[in-house]
N, C-alpha and C positions, 0 to 999 in steps of 0.2 A: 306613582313613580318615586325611586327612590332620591329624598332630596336636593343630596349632595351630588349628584349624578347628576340633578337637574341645570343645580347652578354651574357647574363645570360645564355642562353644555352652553349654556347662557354666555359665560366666560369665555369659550374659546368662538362662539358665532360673534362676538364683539370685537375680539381681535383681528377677525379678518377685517375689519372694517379702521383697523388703524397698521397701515405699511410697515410700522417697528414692528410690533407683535409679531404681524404675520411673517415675519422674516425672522424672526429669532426661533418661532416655533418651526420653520420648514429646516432651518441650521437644526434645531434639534432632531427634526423627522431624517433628515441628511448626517447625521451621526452615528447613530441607532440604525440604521440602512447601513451606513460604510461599517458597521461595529459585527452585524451579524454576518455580512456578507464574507469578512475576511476570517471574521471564526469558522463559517461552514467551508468557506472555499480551500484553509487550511486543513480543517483535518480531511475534506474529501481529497488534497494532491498527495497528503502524506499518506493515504491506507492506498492509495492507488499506486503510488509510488513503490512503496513498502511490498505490496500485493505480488505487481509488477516484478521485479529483484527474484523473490524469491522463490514465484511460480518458474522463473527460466533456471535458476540455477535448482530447482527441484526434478525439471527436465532432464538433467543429466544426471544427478546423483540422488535423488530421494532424499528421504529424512534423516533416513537412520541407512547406513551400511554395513552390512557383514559383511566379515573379508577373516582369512587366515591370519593367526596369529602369528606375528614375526618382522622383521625389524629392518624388513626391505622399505625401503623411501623410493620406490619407483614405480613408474606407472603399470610395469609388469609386475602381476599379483599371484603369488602361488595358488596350485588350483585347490577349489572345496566342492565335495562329493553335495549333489543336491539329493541324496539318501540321507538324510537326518529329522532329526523331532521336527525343527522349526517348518523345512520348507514342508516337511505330511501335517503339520498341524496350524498351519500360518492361519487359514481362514477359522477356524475355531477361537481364536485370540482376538478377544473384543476389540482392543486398541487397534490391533490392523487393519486398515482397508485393501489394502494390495501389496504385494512381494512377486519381485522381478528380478530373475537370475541376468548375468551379465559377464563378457569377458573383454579385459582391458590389455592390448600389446602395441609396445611401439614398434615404429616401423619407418622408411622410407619411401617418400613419393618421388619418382623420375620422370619429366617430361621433357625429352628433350634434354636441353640444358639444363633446365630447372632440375631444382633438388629441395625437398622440402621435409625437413621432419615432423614427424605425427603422432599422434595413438589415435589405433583403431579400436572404437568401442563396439563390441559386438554384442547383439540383441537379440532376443526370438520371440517365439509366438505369444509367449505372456508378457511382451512388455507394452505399457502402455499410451499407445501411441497418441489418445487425446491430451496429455499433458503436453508434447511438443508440438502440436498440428501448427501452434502461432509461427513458430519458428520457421516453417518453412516457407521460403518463400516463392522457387519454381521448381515443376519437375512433378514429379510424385515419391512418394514414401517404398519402399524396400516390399517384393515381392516374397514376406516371408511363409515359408511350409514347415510342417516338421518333418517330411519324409524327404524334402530336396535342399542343395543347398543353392542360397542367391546368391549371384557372383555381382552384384551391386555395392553399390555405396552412396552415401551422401555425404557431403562436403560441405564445408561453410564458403560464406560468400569472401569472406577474408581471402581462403586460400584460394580457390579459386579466380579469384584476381589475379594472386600470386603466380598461379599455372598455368592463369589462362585459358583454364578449364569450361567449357559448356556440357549442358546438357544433351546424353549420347556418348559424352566423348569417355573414352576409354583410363585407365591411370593404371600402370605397374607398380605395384605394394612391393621391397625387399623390407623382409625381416631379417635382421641381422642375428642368427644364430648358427649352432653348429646341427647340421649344416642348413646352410641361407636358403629361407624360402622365400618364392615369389608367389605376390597372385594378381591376373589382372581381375579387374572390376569396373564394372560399367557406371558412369556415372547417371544416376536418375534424378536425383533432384538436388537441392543449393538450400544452407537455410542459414537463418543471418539471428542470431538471439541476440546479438548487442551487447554478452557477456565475453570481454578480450580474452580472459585466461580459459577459457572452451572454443571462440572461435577459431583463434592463432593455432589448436594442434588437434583437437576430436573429427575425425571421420566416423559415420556409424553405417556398419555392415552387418554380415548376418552372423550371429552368434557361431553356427556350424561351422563356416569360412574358417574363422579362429580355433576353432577347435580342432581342424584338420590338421591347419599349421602347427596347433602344439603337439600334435598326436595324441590329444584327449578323446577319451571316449563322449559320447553325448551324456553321461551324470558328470563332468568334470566343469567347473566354471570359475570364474577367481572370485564371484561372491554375490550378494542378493544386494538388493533395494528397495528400502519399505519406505511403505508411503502410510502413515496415521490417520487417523478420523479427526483428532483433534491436535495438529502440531506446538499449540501454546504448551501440549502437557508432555513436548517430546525428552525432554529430562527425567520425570520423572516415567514414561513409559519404557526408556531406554536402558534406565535400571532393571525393570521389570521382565525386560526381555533377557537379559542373564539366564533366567530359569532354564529355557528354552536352550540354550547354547552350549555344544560339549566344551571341554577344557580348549582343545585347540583353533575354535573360534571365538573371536571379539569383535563388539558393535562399537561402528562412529558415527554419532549424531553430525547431521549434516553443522551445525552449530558450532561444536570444537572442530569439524575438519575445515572449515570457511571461519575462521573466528572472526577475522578482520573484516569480512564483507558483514556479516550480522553488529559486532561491534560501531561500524561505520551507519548501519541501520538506526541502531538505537539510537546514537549519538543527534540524526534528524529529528527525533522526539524530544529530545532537549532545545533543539534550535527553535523548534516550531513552540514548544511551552512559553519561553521566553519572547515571542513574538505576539503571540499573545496577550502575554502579559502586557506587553508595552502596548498594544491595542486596548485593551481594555481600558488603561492608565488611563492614554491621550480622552476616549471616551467617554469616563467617568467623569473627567474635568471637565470635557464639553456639556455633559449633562448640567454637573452641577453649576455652573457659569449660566447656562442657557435658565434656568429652572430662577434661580436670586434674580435676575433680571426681570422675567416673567412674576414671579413675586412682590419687585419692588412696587412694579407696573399696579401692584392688586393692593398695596399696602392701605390706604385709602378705605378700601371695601373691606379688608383685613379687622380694620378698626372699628367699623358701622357697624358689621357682623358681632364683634364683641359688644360693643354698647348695646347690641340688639340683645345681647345671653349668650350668644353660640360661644362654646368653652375649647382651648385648644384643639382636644380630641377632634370635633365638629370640623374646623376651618382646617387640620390636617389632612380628613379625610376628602374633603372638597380639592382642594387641590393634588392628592394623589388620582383622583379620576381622571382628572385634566393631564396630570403627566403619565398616567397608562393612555389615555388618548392618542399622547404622539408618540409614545413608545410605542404600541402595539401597530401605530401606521408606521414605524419605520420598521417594527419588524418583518409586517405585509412586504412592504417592498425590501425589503433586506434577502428575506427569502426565496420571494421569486425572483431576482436579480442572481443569485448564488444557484436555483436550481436551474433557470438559464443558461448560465453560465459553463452548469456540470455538464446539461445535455448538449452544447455548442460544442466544447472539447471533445466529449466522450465523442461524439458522429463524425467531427470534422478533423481530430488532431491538429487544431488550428494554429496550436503553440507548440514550437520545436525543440527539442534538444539536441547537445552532443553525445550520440552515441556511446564513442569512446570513453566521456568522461562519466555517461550517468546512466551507459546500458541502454536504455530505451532513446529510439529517435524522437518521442513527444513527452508531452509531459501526462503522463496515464496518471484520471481520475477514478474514485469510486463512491459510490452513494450507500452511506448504512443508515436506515429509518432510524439504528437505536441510538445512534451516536448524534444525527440531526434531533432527536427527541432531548437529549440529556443536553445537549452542545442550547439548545432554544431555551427550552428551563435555566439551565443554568445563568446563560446569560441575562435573561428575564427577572430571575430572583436578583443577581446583582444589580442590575439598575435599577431595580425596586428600593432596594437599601439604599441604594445613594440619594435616592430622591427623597429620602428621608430624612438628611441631613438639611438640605437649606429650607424644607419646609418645617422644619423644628425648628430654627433659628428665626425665620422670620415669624410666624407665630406666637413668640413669646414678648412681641413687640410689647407694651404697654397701649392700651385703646387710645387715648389722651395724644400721646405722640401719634399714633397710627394716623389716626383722624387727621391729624393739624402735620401729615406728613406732605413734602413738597414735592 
């Protein structure tokens, strides 16, 4: 057996036998546990939060958007022929996973008294409906064909509040052009993303519908929506798609067209950095406050050990065994305590949010092995170091004092 290993064993079965020890060393096991738990249980609300955000606002607009060049700021989009390179060579282009034509027109809702302004986003057979399935919350999804067209719609729960609207119930669209068209549309389902600036005005209907009303042919759309393989590298793939693109269309990365809700994004990675940090801080100091205590307790043995030969090196290593001991049991329980914790939330949404203010009504976690691997390490390696410190100070005691210490 290895020897330092031994006596560290020795060491801490002795301490349970004196009530200070064992309580200084359970404050440390209770450190290292509250130290790991707030590092994993942070970055799993931030990816899940983060995740959260921007899978619902990817629901509506994809990553990157084609649309006509031109200098209209309205939710009405001039139409773009889907006869072009991009949309006959989309699946050949590495970076894409999917591209989804689409047509956006505003319009008015009348019920009754009610009066509601809107844009209808119109969709068809290639759009992808497992990115929004979350969102809906009753009813069913849009009966679409490509040889008919659906005289449905789906609604948010916002407006339909508003309307008064259920499911069944009917709604009069007027689009305000020359000259004004109407359509009714049967409502089939209700769906609630939690994102205000989508639910307060998007209806989604059948891509055709909208096309009737503009008098567009079936190649006629206001524009596509791609969705990446990799969205961290949407900058630079967005450059790339230029190639692809005649003179008279331009791509928006979902990123500059949302800049403030992405910027608000990052801005939680700074809050959560700094959170940390000051976690760490308070923990480091609990370590090494717990660690010189436990030390002085040894100062005695510290001394005997040297009068006996054992050289610095020797009696540092001994006592780092002893504080991997109660490090690695607070990490035991640090861990399972935090992955607890993730699968309590993720199954139950136990803890609530404002909608309004933060999109999601819970607070949505996510668990990534590689970030729990580096987030455990890391932390590990840092209270490694620090425990380095008071057992380097107390070791260099002189034997003579040690021995004759009180």
């Amino acid at each position: 057996m290895n020897i330092y290993r031994f006596i560290a064993q020795k060491i801490s079965q002795a301490s349970r036998q004196y009530s200070f020890s064992s309580l200084v060393s359970r404050i440390a096991v209770i450190s290292v546990a509250i130290t790991i738990l707030v590092v994993l249980l942070s970055f799993s609300v931030l990816s899940g939060f983060k995740s959260a955000i921007k899978s619902k606002i990817f629901s509506f607009v994809g990553h990157i958007r084609v649309v006509k060049t031109s200098n209209n700021q309205s939710f009405e989009e001039p139409p773009v022929s889907v006869n072009n390179k991009l949309f006959a060579q989309y699946k050949n282009i590495p970076y894409i996973s999917h591209l989804q034509s689409y047509i956006q027109k505003p319009g008015v809702v009348k019920i009754k008294d009610n009066v509601q302004g809107v844009v209808l986003k119109g969709i068809g057979t290639d759009y992808r409906y497992e990115d929004f399935a979350e969102n809906l919350k009753e009813g069913r999804w849009l009966s679409l064909k490509k040889d008919k067209e659906a005289n449905e719609v789906v609604v948010s729960k916002l407006i339909a509040n508003k309307l008064n609207l259920k499911i069944a119930d009917s709604v009069i669209v007027i689009f305000v052009q020359e000259p004004p068209r109407f359509r009714k549309l049967a409502v089939v389902g209700i769906y609630d993303s939690g994102v205000g600036m989508f639910d307060e005005k998007f209806l989604i209907t059948d891509i055709k519908t909208l096309q009737r009303v503009n008098n567009w042919g079936d190649s006629l759309v206001s524009g596509y929506e791609i969705f990446l393989k990799d969205f961290e590298k949407i900058n630079e793939n967005s450059k790339q798609l230029e190639e692809y693109l005649p003179y008279d269309l331009s791509q928006q990365p979902i990123t500059a067209k949302h800049y403030d809700t992405f910027e608000w994004l990052a801005i939680l990675d700074n809050n959560v950095v700094i959170i940390l940090v000051v976690i760490l801080v308070v923990a480091a100091f609990n370590i090494i406050s717990v660690l010189l205590i436990m030390l002085m307790e040894r100062t005695q043995m510290i001394g005997m050990l040297k009068a006996m030969g054992a050289d610095n090196q020797q009696i540092r290593k001994i006592f780092l065994f002893q504080g991997l001991r109660i490090v690695l049991k607070g990490f035991g329980w640090g861990n399972a305590l935090a992955f607890g914790a993730y699968l309590l939330q993720y199954y139950t949404h136990l803890i609530p949010l404002d909608a309004h203010n933060y999109f999601v009504s819970y607070v949505p976690v996510s668990w990534d092995w590689i970030t729990f691997l580096i987030a455990n390490l890391s932390v590990l390696l840092l209270i490694s170091f620090i425990m380095i410190l008071p057992i380097t100070f107390v070791v260099r005691i002189p034997p003579i004092k040690a021995i004759r210490f009180v």
